[in-house]
N, C-alpha and C positions, 0 to 999 in steps of 0.2 A: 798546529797544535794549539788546543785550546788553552785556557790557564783561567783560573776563579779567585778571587781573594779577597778579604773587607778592608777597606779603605774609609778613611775619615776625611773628610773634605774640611778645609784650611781656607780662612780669605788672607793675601799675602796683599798689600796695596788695593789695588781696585779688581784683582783676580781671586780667582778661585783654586786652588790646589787639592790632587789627589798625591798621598804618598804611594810609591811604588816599594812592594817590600825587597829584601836584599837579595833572598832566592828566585823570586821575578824578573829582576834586572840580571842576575848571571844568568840564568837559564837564557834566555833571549838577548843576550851579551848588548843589551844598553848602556847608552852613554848620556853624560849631560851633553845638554841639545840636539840630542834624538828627537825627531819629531815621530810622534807613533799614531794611529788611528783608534778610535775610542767607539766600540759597537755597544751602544745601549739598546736594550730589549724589555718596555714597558714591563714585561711579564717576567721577568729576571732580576729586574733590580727592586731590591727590597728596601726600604729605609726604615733604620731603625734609631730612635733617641737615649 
């Protein structure tokens, strides 16, 4: 199952973070240090300032 949602990227030390919202994590029953996989689609991700 697919899932969509905006996210703000974060730099935390020398990384970079996406927050995951609350209904994303239960729906998909994550945890911290879940490792998850990340499908970027040039023609999908839109950035906006």
């Amino acid at each position: 199952m697919k899932r969509k949602f905006d996210a703000k990227i974060r730099k935390v030390g020398n990384s970079f973070v996406v927050t995951i919202p609350k209904d994303t994590i239960d729906r998909f029953e994550l945890q911290e240090g879940d490792f998850i996989a990340v499908d970027l689609d040039p023609e999908d991700v839109k950035k906006e300032k």
